[in-house]
C-alpha positions, 0 to 999 in steps of 0.5 A: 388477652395474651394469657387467653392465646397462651391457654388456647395454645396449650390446649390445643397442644394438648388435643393434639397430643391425646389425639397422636397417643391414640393408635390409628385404626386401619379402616376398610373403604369398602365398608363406608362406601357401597358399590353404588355410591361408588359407581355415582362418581364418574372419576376419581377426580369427582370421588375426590370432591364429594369426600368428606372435608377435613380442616387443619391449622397450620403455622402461618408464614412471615407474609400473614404475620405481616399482614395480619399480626402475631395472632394471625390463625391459618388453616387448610381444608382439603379431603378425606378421602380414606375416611379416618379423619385426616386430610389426605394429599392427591396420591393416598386420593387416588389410592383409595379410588383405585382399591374401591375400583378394584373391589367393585371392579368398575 
């Protein structure tokens, strides 16, 4: 079992190091998003409910190994807001938000 959690461990190293090799590209909002659809949302708090979600581990705290063993996973999910497959915290939210405002110019 412990061989098993050890391979797991190292591919998803290796996931995670392919994925950081790749350059990021810059994406334009306003391309996936329509006047429209950003006209539905009534701030940006609802904006922020509707965007995609984006779920990633996490090293989990001495309390969850305690509680739950050494193998214990934790994981967050939270939005993405910019759409590039990332979770983004509230102020790249309400960056996006507000560019999308300025374009559509609510």
């Amino acid at each position: 079992m412990m061989r098993l959690d050890v391979f797991f461990l190292a591919l998803l190293s290796l996931i995670t190091f392919n994925a950081a090799a790749i350059e990021p590209k810059v994406i334009d909002i306003s391309n996936i998003i329509s006047k429209e659809e950003f006209s539905s949302y009534k701030n940006v708090a609802e904006f922020i409910d509707h965007s995609p979600k984006v779920t990633i581990l996490v090293q989990p705290k001495q309390d969850d190994i305690d509680e739950y063993g050494e193998g214990v996973v934790k994981s967050l999910t939270g939005s993405d807001c910019d759409r590039d497959g990332k979770m983004d915290d509230n102020p790249t939210c309400n960056a996006v938000y507000y560019k999308l405002w300025l374009k559509y110019k609510r």
